[in-house]
N, C-alpha and C positions, 0 to 999 in steps of 0.2 A: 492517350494522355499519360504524358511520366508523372508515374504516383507520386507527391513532396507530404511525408508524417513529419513531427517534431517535436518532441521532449521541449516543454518549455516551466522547466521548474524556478522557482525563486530560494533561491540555497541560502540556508541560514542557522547553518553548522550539520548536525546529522541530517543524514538521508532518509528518510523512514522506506519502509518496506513497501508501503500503498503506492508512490511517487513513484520506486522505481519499478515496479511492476508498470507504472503506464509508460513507461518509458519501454522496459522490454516489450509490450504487445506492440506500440509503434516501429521498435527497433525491427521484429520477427514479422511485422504487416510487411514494413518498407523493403525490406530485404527480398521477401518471399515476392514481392511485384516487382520484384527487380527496379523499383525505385529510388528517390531519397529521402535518406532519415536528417534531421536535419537538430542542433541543437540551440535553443534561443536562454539564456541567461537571464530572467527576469529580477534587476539586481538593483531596483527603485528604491528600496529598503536600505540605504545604505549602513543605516546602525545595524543590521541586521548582515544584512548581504555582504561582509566583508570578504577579502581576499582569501582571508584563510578557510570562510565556508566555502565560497566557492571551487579554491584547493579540495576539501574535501568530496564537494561534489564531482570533479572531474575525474580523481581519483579512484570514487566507487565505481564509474560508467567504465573507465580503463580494467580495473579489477574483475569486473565480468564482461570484459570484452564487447562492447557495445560502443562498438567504434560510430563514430556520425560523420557525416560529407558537409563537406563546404567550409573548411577551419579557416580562419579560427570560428566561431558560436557568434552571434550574435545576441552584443550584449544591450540589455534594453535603452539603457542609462545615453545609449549614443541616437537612440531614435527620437530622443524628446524634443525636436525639431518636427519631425514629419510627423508624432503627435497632435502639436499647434496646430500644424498648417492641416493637417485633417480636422482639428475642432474648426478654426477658421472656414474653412470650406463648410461645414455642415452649418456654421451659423449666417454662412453666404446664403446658402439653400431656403435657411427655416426650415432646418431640422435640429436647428438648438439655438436655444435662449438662454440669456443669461438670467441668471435671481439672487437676491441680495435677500438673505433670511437676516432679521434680527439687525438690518442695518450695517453687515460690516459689507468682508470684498464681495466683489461679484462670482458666484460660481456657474459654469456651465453647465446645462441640463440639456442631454440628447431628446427630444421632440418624439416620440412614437408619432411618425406620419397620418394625419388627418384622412389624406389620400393611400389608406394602409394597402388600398386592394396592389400598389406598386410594388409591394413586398413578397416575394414566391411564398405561396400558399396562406396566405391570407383570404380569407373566403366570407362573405357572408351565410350564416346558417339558422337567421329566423329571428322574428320578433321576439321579445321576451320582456316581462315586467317584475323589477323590485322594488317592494318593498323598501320605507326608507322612515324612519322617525320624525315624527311631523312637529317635534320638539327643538332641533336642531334644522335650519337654515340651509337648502340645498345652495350650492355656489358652484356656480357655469365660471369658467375663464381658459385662456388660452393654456393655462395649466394644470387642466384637467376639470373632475366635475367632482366634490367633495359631498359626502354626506353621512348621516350616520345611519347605519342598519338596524334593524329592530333583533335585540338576542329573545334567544328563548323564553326570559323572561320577562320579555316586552321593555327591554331597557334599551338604550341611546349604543349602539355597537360602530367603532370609528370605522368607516369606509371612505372608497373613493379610489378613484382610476385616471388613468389619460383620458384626453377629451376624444382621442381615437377609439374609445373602446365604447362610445354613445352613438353612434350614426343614428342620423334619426330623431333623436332626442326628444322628447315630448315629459315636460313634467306635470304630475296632475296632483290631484286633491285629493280625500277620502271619496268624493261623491263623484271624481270622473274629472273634473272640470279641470282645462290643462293650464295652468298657470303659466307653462310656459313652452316655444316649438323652435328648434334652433332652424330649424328650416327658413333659409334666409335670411339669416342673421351671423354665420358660419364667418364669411373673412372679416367682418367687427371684433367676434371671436377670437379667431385665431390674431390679426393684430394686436387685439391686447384695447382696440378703445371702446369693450363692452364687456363689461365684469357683470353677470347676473347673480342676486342673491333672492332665493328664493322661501319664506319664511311658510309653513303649515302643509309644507310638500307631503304626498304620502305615498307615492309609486313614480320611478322612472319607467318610461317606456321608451326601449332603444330595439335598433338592429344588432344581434350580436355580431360580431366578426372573432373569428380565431384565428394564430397563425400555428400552421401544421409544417412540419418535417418529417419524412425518412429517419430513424438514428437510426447508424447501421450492425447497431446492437439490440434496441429497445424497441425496434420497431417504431412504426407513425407517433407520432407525439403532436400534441396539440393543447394550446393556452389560449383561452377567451382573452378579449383585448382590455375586458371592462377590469379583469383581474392584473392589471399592469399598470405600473406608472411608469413617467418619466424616467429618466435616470442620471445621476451628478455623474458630467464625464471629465468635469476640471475642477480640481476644489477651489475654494476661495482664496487659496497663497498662490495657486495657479499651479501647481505640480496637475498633472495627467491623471484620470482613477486607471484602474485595471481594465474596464470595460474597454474603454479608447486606446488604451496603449496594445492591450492583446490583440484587438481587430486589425489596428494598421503592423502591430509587425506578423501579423499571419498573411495580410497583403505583402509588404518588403519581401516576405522568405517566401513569396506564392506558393503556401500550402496550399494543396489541396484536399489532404482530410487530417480533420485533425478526432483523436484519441484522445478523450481525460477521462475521468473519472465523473460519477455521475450527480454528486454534488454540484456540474457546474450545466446540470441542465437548464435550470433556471433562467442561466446566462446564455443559455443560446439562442434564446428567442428573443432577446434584446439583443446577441449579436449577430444574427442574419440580419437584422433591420439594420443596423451601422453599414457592414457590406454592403448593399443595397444602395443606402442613402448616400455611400461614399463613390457609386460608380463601381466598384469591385462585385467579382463571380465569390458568387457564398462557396465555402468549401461544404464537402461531405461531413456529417458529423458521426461521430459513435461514443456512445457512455459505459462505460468501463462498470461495474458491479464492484462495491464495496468489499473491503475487508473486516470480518467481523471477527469476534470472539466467541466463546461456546455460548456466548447469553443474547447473541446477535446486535451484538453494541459494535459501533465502530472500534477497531482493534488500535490500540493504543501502547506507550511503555508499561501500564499500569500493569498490562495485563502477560509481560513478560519482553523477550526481545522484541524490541520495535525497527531498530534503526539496522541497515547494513552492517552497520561495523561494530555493531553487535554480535551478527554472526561469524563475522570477520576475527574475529578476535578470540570467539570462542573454537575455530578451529572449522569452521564448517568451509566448502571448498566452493570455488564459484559457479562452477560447472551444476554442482549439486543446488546452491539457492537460485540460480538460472532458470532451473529444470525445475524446481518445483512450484515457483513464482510463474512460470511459463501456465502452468496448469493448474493454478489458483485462481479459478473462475472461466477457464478456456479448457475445450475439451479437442483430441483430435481425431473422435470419435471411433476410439477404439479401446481396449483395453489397457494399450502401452500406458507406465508412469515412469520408466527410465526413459529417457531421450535425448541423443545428443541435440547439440547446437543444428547440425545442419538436420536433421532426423525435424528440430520445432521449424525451422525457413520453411522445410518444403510443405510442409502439414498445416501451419498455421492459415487461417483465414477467420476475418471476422464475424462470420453467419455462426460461428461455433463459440465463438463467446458465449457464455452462462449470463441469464438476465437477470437468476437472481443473487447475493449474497453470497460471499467466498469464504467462506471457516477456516482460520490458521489454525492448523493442525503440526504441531511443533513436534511432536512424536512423529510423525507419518514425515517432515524435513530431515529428522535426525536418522532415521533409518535409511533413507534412500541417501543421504549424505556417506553416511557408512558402507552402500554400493560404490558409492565413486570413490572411496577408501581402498573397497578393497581390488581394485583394479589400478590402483596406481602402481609403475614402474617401482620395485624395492628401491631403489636408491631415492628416487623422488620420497619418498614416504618417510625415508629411514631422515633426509634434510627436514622433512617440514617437520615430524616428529620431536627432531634433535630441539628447535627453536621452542617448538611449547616446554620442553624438559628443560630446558636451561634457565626459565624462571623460577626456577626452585634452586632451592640450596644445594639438596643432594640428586639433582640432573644436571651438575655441573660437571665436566673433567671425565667423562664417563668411560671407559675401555672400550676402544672401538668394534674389537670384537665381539663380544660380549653385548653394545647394544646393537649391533647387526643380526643377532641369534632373538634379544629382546622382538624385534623387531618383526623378526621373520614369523616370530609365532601369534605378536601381539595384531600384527597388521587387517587380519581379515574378520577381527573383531570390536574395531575402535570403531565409535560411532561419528565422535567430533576430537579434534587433534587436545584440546583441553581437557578431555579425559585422560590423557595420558599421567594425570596426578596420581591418576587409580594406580601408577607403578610403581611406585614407591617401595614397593615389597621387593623390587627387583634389585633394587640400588641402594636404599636405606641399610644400617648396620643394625636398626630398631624396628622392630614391628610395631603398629599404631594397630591394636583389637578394635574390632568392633565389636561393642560389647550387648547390643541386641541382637546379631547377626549368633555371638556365642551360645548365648541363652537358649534362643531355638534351637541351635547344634546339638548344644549339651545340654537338655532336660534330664534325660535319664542316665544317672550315674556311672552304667553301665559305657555308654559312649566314651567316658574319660578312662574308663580301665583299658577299653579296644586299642584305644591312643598309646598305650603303655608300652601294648603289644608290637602294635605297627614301628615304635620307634625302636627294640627291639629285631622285629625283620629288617626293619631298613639296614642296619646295621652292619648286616650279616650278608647283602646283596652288593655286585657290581649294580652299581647307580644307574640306571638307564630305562626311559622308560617300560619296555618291556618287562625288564625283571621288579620295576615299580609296581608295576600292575598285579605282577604273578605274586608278588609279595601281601600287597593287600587283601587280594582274593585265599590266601591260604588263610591271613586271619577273620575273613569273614566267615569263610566254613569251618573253620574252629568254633568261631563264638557261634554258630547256624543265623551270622546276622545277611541280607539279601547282598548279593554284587550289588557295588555300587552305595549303598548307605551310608562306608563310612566316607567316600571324595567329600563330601562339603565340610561335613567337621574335619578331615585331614587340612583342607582347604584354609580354613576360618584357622585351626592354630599353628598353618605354616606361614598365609598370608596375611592376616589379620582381616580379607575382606572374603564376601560372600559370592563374586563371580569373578569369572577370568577366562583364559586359555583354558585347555584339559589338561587336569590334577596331574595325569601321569608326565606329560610335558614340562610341564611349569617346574614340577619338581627336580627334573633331571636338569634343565636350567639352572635352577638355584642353585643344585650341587648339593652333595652327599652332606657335607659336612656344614652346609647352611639349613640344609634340612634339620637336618640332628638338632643345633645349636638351638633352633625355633623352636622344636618341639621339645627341648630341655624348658627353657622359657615358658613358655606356655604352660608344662607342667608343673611348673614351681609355683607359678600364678593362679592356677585355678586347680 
């Protein structure tokens, strides 16, 4: 069987990071089975789903290379045809009725099949008896069995379910006595011309039935039937819900597994039953594990970048949010966290999905982004570099050579291409102090006289790091202060910041006489 996954987001301006992750574990499934990835547009929303989100959205998928088969996508808005005529057909069947709440239009309601055991894995699994408030009116109808539960504190608790999750049905009294037995009275029932209302009820006794599935992430799943209602698969102005439209276009594009996110587990036990009741093979399911935050809340903008082009923009590369979105809740059961693209196809499989909870970890992105930094081609690095430096004032017009030397030294230390603000010391004609960075520097008064000295050796040395080095260390064994002590305060009042490239580098960069002219400054200042 040729594996068909599919990415079927509803775009409505940013992409968040949760979306396109199910979209890459699809993409890395489909690939690695050597099948198709397929892409569906769910673009119902029209105030929402305009052209330009959608631009957006095709644009992040192209940007991390997650090509899809079959172009163009399949947009939903052209299936609303074979929507109908699938409502249509199910209300052929009696597998949905229409209801008119409150009097206005008609909506339609998909039916959970009376005859459920026709549903894969639908099982009977034993008698069972609730409880139900003998206060509130039990009511039998073809749309379900309504009643209220007794809470804790012996109060009126609103229940009720489809009429398929009662087989059996027997309503009784506090003393036993069954008020009422659907046995036999079933197609009155279900046609609609026998509505039961039953007033002093105190215990349902039904057969439970549940419907169970394989997920191929979460393992066997299973929902009692008594726990499910109906559900509106046409609203009252006649537009499609979600339910109906996602079932039949996963029929159109014959997936056969579909990938989301585990939010929509819910939904998949009312959508095997559409499958089913529609004639169509149920695809394989798999539920994807959340993205959370360190407090285990779904990860949101709240809680920092949220959306692609968030990271996009701060410089991060896509090879790097690829690779670490790849292995935000997937493992490939080894030690590896660098991986290329083809390195996650061959590894990937769904048995290794994580069942629980995925922690964005934006430090542990940043870092591993800064690997694929420093392996890019000089020249590729020295262009993307140029672009973040040129939204500044002074990374404009910049001496080529000079930021090719920038470059050379800054490269194997930048983490995301929007740090490159940190250079500013390079190219600026002013130094911007950090003036808590100084304060640690220079607590003890002593540190500002060293500086006195240093700018003194410099003075008197060919400029280059080696004789940089050898100059500093003569006044460290002068003053008996340790190698090495004084690079950060040299640092802090040549740069004005507290990290970088190495002291002895940076300065020979800068140049003899920009060295000087800083530490004159500096000195006059503090």
């Amino acid at each position: 069987m040729s594996i068909r996954a599919r990415f079927a987001p509803s775009p409505t301006g940013q992409v968040h990071i949760g979306n396109i992750r199910a979209a890459i574990f699809n993409w890395l499934f489909a690939r690695n089975q050597k099948g198709n990835f397929l892409l569906r547009i769910e673009d119902t929303d029209l105030e929402r789903s305009t052209p330009e989100a959608i631009a957006t959205l095709l644009d992040v998928m192209e940007w991390l290379g997650l090509d899809f088969d079959e172009k163009p996508p399949l947009y939903q808005t052209s299936q609303l045809q074979n929507h109908l005529d699938a409502v249509q057909k199910l209300l052929d069947k009696g597998d949905a009725y229409k209801d008119s709440k409150g009097g206005g239009e008609e909506a339609v309601i998909f039916k959970i099949p009376w005859d459920a055991e026709r549903i894969p894995g639908v099982a009977d699994t034993g008698t069972i008896q609730v409880p139900v408030h003998p206060e509130v009116p039990v009511v039998v109808s073809f749309k379900g069995v309504d009643y209220a539960g007794v809470s804790a504190k012996g109060k009126p608790a609103p229940g009720g379910a489809c009429l398929a999750g009662f087989k059996n049905l027997k309503v009784l009294d506090a003393e036993g006595k069954v008020l009422f037995d659907i046995a036999g009275k079933e197609e009155q029932i279900l046609d609609g011309s026998l509505v039961v209302e039953l007033p002093g009820a105190a215990k349902l006794d039904f057969t439970r039935r549940t419907i169970t599935y394989h997920d191929l992430v979460k393992g066997d799943m299973s929902k009692p039937l008594d726990s499910m209602r109906d559900v509106v698969i046409v609203r009252s102005d006649g537009t499609p819900v979600f339910h109906i439209a996602n079932v039949v276009d996963d029929i159109t594009q014959k997936i056969t597994h579909i990938i989301r996110g585990d939010d929509h587990v819910e939904n998949t036990f009312r959508h095997i039953m559409m499958f089913t009741c529609l004639g169509a093979k149920v695809p394989k399911y798999g539920h994807l594990p959340m993205i959370v935050n360190a407090a285990g809340k779904p990860y949101s903008k709240r809680d920092g970048d949220a959306f692609v082009g968030d990271f996009r923009d701060k410089g991060f590369l896509p090879e790097a949010l690829l690779n670490y979105l790849a292995l935000l809740g997937w493992s490939p059961g080894d030690e590896r966290e660098k991986m290329s693209r083809d390195d996650l196809i061959e590894a990937f499989s769904l048995e290794r999905v994580l069942h629980a909870a995925a922690q964005m970890d934006i430090q542990k992105l940043t870092n591993l982004n800064g690997q694929y930094i420093a392996e890019m081609e000089p020249n590729a690095f020295k262009e993307m570099a140029t672009k973040f430096l040129q939204v500044h004032d002074w990374g404009k017009d910049l001496d080529d050579e000079y930021l090719t030397k920038v470059c050379n030294l800054m490269q194997s230390r930048l983490k995301k291409f929007a740090d490159v603000d940190q250079w500013k010391y390079f190219f600026a004609d002013q130094v911007e102090f950090d003036e808590k960075n100084l304060a640690k520097q220079f607590k003890e008064p002593a540190t500002r006289d060293a500086i006195v000295k240093i700018r003194s050796a410099f003075e008197a040395i060919d400029f280059n790091a080696e004789a940089i080095e050898t100059a500093i260390h003569s006044v460290t064994d002068e003053l008996g202060i340790g190698q090495g002590k004084l690079n950060q305060p040299i640092r802090g009042a040549v740069t004005g910041v507290g990290i970088g490239a190495g002291i002895y580098e940076t300065l020979e960069l800068l140049g003899k006489e920009t060295t000087l002219e800083r530490l004159d400054e500096f000195l006059a200042k503090y």
